[in-house]
Each structure stands twice: as C-alpha cells, then as structure tokens.
C-alpha positions as MATLAB code, in Angstrom:
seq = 'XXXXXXXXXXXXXXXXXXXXXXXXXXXXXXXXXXXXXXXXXXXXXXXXXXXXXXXXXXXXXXXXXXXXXXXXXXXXXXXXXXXXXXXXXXXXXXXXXXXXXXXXXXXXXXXXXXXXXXXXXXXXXXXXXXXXXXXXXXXXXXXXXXXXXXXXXXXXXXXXXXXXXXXXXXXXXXXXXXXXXXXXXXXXXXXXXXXXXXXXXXXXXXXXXXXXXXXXXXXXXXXXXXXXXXXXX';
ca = [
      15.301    1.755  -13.938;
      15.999   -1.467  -15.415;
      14.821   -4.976  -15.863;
      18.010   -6.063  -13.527;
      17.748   -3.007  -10.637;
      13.521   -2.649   -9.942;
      12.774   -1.806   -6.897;
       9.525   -2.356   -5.785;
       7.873   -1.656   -2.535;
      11.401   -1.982   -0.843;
      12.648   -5.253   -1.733;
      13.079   -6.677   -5.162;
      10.340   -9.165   -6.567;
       6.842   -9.741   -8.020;
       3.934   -7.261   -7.238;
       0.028   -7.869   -7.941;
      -1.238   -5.290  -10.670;
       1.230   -3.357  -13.076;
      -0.944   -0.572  -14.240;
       0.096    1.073  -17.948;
      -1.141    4.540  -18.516;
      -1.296    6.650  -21.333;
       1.285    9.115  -21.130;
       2.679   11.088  -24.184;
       5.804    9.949  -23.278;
       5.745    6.249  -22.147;
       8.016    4.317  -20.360;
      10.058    2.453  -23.099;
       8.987   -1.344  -24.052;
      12.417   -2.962  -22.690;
      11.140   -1.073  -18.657;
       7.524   -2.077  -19.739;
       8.600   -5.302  -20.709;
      10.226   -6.275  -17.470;
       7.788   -4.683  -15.105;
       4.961   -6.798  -16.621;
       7.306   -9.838  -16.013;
       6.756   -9.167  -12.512;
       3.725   -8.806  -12.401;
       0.626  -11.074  -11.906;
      -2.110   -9.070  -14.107;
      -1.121   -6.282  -16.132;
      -4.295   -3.353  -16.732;
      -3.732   -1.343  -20.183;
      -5.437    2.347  -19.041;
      -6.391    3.640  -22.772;
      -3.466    4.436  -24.533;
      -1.265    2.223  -22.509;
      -2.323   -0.741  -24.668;
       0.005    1.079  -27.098;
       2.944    0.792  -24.875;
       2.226   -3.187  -24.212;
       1.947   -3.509  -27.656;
       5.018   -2.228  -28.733;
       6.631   -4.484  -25.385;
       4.507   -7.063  -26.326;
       2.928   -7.875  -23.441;
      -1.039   -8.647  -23.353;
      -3.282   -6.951  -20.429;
      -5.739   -9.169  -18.537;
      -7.878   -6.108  -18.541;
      -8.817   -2.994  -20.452;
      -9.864    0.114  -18.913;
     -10.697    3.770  -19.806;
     -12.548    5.727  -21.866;
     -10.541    4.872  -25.325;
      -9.973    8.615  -26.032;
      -6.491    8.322  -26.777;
      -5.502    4.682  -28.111;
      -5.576    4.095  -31.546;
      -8.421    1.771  -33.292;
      -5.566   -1.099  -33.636;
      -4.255   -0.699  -30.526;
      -7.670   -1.142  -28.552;
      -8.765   -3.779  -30.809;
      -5.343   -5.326  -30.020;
      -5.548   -5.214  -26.164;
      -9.551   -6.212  -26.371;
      -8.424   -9.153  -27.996;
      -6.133  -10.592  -25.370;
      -7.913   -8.683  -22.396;
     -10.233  -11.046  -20.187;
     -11.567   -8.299  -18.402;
     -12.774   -4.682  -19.946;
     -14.290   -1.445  -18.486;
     -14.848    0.870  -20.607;
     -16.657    4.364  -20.015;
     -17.607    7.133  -21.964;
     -15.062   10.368  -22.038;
     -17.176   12.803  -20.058;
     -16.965   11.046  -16.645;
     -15.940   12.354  -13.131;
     -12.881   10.428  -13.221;
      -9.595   10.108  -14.751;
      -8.795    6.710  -16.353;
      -6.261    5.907  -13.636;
      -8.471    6.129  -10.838;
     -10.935    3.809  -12.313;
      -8.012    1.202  -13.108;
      -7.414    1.608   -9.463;
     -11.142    1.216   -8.541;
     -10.657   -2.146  -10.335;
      -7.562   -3.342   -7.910;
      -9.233   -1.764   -5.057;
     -12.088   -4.195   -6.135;
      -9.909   -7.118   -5.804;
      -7.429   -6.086   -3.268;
      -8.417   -9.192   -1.560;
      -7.665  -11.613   -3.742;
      -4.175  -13.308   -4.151;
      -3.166  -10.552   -6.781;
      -4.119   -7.778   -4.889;
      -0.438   -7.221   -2.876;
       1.452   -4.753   -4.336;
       0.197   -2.065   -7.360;
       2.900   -0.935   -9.545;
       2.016    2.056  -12.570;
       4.131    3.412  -15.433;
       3.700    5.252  -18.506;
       2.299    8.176  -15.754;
       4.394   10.758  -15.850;
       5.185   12.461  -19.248;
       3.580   15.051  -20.566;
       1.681   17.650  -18.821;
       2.696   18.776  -15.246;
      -1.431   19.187  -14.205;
      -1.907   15.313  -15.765;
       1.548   14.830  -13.505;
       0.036   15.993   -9.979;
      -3.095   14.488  -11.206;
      -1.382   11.562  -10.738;
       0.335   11.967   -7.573;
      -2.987   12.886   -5.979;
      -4.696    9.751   -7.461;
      -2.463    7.695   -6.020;
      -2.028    9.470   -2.932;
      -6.354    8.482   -2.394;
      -6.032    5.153   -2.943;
      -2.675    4.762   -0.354;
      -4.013    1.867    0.457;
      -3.163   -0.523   -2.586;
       0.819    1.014   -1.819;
       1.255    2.147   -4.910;
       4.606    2.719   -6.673;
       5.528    4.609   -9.701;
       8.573    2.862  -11.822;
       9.796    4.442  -14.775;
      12.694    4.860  -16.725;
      14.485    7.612  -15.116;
      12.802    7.074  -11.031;
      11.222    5.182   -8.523;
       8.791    6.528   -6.517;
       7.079    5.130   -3.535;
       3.690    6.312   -1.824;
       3.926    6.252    1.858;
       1.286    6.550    4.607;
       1.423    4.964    8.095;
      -1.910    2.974    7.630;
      -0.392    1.472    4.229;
       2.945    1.423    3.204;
       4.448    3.604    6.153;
       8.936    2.807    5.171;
      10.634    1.649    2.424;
      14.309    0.602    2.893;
      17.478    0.880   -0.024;
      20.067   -1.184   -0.750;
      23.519   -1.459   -1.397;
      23.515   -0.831   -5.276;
      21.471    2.401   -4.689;
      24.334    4.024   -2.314;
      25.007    7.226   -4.222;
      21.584    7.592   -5.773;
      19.610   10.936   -5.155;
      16.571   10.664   -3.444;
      13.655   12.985   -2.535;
      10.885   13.121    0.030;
       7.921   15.554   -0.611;
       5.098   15.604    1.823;
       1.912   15.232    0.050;
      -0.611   17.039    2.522;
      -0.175   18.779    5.919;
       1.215   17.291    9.311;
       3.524   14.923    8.074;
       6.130   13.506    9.732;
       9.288   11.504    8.466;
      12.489   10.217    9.715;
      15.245    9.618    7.098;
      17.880    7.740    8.222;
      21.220    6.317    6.626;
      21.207    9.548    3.909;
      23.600   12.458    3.625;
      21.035   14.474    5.449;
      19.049   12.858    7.512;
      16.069   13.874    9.593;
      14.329   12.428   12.670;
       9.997   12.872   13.524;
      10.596   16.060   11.469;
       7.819   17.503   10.238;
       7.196   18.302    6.505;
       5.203   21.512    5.290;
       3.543   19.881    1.902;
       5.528   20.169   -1.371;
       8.129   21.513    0.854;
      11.738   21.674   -0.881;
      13.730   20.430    2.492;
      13.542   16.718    1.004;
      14.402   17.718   -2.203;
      17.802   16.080   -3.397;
      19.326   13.990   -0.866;
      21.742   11.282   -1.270;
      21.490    7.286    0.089;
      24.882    7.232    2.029;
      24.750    3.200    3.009;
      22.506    0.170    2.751;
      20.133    0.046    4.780;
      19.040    3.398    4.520;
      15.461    4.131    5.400;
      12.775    6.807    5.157;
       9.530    6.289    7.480;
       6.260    8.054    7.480;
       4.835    8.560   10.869;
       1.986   11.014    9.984;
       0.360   12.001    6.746;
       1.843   11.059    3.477;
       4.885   11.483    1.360;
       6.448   10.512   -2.072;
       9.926    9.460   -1.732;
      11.653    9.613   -5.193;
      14.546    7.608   -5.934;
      16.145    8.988   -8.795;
      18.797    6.883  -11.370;
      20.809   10.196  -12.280;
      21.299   13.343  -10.294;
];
C-alpha cells in the first residue's frame, strides 16, 4: 500500500486512531508517513515510536511497557506525546491490547471512528496470530491492518460486518479466513464467489481469490473473518 491507494474501512479517507506497533520489521516511514496523515491521533506502542521517528511523525500518546524502544526513541516520543501509559513488562497483556484499551476508552469521542494499526505483522508468526486475535476481541473499534504489502479488514456483523473494493483493486488477490467457528460470508463480484457459505476457521477455501469488478463485496453474516487484500499475488 501506498500514500495514493489506502484503503481504509472500505472507502478512502481519514480514520480516528493509527496505532504503530513494534514489529521487527516495520512498515516503512513513506506507508507510516501517510497513514498518520490520515489520521486524527497517532499511539506509538513501544518500539513503534522508532518507526514515527524515522517518518517523523509525533504520537499524541505513548503506550507499552518500553521493553523494546530504544532510550532516544522513548525519550523522543515522551517528548511530543500528550498522553502516556506506561506499564511494567510482566503484565497480562500485550502492548497492543492496552493501546486498544486506550481507543476503546474514547471510542466515544469524535476520534474514536475508525482504528487503523501497522508495524504488526513482521517477525514472529505466534506475535502474528497474537495479533489477529487481539484485534479480533476488540471488533468493535473495526480495526484494520495497513501495511506495505496488504490490507486487511476485521469483520463481524455487530461492527464492521462488509467492506466493498474498487475499481483500481480489480485484479488484486484477496483472502477471507474465518477467525472462529460458525461463520458465514457471501463474496460477491470475485473470481470465486460464495453466497451464506459457511467458513470452518482458518479454513483455506478463502485463500487466494481475485476482485473481478468494482464493486465487489465480501459480507460477514455470522462470526468473524479477516479479509486480506493483497498488492502482489
């Protein structure tokens, strides 16, 4: 993804939160850089003050337990952070869910619309479905994951239940993995589609579609599901 083509919770725009993480392989400054132009408070989550640094973007808030960034880079994102939660490195939860505890906090308030997260996914596959299932509790705040390869959208009926593609995506591959049992999806406007089918979780039969025309839509009727839209096959 790029600064020109994000895709955020189905249409293009601004979001509430972007959330940074502190993957060992971030998202790169120019993606960081353009997500937190969207985006109406950025959180730095421990190391991810490292990757705002180096796009040179300040957080309104600091979270985590500061395992992971360096001195300089804490100090840095302290310094320009007007919020900070900081706890201590043997906790019950990961750094991500308590930067999400924060939004959930707020989700009232006039930032609180759509959450966006990067620097996520690199590294370690456990840290990876770590992830996945964070986000998957806190469906809610319609989380989406945006980094420089993918998309990814979290959907769940009593949230974020569709999300829609557009004309520059036609060609794109896309995947839909159900995230827990008894869910349901309907694909439509794909190469193979699918209609109220029902999903066995982390089954392969969503794995590596293709968006056939705009307009093209997957819905979540029961459960929830990651849909994965991918910028190379």
């Amino acid at each position: 993804m790029d600064g020109n083509s994000l895709r955020l919770g189905g249409a293009h725009g601004t979001f509430g939160y972007l959330l940074v993480g502190g993957s060992p392989e971030p998202s790169s400054p120019r993606l960081v850089h353009a997500l937190a132009s969207r985006a109406e408070r950025v959180i730095a989550i421990d190391r991810g003050a490292e990757a705002l640094e180096a796009a040179g973007v300040g957080p309104w808030a600091y979270v985590g337990d500061s395992d992971s960034a360096s001195a300089e880079a804490r100090k840095w994102a302290e310094d320009r952070a007007s919020f900070e939660l900081l706890r201590p490195s043997h906790k019950d939860q990961t750094d991500l869910a308590l930067a999400l505890d924060v939004v959930a906090e707020r989700a009232g308030d006039p930032h609180g619309r759509t959450c966006c997260v990067t620097c996520v996914t690199g590294g370690r596959l456990d840290h990876q479905l770590g992830v996945i299932g964070t986000l998957a509790a806190h469906a809610k705040l319609q989380p989406v994951i945006v980094e420089d390869g993918f998309c990814a959208w979290l959907l769940d009926p009593r949230a974020r239940a569709q999300v829609s593609f557009f004309e520059d995506e036609v060609g794109k591959t896309l995947s839909v993995l159900a995230l827990e049992g008894a869910t349901v999806v309907s694909e439509r406007g794909f190469t193979w589609n699918l209609e109220h089918h029902a999903l066995a979780a982390l089954s392969d039969l969503g794995v590596s579609n293709v968006v056939e025309e705009a307009g093209a839509t997957v819905t979540c009727e029961e459960g929830r599901c990651l849909v994965v839209l991918n910028e190379r096959v």
